[in-house]
C-alpha positions in Angstrom: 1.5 143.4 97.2 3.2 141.0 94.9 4.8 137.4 95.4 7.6 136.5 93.3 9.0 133.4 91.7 12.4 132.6 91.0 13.0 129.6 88.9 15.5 128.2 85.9 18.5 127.9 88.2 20.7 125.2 87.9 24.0 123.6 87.0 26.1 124.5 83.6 29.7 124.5 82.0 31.3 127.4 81.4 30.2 129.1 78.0 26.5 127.7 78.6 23.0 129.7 78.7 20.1 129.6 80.8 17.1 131.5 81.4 15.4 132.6 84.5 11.8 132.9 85.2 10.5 135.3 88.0 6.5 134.7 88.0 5.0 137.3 89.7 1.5 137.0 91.2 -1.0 139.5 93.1 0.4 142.5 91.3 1.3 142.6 87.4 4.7 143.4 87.0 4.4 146.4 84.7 3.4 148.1 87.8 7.1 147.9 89.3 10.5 148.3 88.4 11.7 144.6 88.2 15.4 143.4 88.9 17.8 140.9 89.0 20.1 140.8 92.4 22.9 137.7 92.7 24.7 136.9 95.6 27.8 134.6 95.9 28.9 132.8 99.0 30.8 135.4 101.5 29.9 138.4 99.5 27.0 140.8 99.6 24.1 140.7 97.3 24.7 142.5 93.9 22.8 144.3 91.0 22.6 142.0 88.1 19.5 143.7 86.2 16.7 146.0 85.9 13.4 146.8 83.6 11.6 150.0 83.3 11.3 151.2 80.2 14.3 150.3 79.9 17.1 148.2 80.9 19.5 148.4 82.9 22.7 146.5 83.1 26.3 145.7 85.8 29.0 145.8 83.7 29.7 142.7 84.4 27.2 140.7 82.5 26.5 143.4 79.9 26.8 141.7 76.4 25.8 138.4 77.9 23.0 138.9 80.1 19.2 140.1 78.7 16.1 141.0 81.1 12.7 141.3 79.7 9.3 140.9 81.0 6.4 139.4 79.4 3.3 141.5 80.9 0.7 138.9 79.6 2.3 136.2 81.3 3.2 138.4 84.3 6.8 137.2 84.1 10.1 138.2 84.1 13.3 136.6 82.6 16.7 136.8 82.9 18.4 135.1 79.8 22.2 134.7 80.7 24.5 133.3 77.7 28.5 132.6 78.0 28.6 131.8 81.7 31.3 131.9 83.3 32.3 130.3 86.7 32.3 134.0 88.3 28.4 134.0 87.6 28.3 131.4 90.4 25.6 132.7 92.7 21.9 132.4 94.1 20.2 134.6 91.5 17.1 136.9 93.0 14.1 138.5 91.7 12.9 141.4 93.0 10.1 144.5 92.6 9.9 147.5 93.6 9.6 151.7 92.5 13.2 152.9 92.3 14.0 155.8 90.7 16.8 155.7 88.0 19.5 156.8 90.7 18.7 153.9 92.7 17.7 151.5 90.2 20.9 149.5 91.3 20.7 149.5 94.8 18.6 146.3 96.8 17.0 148.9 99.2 15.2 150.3 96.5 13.0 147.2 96.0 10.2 145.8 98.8 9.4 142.3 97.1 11.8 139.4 96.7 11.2 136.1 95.7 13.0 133.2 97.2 16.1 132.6 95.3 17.5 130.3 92.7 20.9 128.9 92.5 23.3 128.8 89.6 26.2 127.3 89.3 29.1 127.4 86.1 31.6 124.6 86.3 34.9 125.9 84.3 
């Protein structure tokens, strides 16, 4: 099993950057498919981001948004730049062994870490 993280959350203008931290411990995260879920208040949770061997992007913060993983420090980040207010949402890191065709999907991954929120003032 693996226990995530969340961290780097917190409160920006619109146009802003911040980074995410998902530290993962128990399992090293090269052993899983790692994403980025957000979900907003009244709405269902969403796919944000994914790493494999590659990456995997919502069209909605492609261009903006970059995961990547660092397997010595057994992290994963989420580096989000030009923020808009739309990007408000509790931000969640999660593992798991999807497939490509489910990569996007949250029942595809068994581990979540507890949430971090981010909010974008316009």
């Amino acid at each position: 099993h693996v226990q995530l993280q969340a961290s780097g959350g917190g409160l920006v203008q619109a146009g802003d950057s911040l980074r995410l931290s998902c530290a993962a411990s128990g399992r090293t995260v090269s052993s899983y498919v790692m994403g980025w879920f957000r979900q907003a208040p009244g709405k269902e949770r969403e796919f944000v981001a994914a790493i494999r061997w590659t990456t995997y992007y919502a069209d909605s913060v492609k261009g903006r948004f970059t995961i990547s993983r660092d397997n010595a420090k057994n992290t994963v980040y989420l580096q989000m730049n030009s923020l808009k207010p739309e990007d408000t949402a509790v931000y969640y890191c999660a593992a798991g062994s999807a497939i490509t065709s489910s990569i996007r999907f949250t029942s595809s991954y068994g581990y979540w870490g507890q949430g971090t929120q981010v909010t974008v003032s316009s």
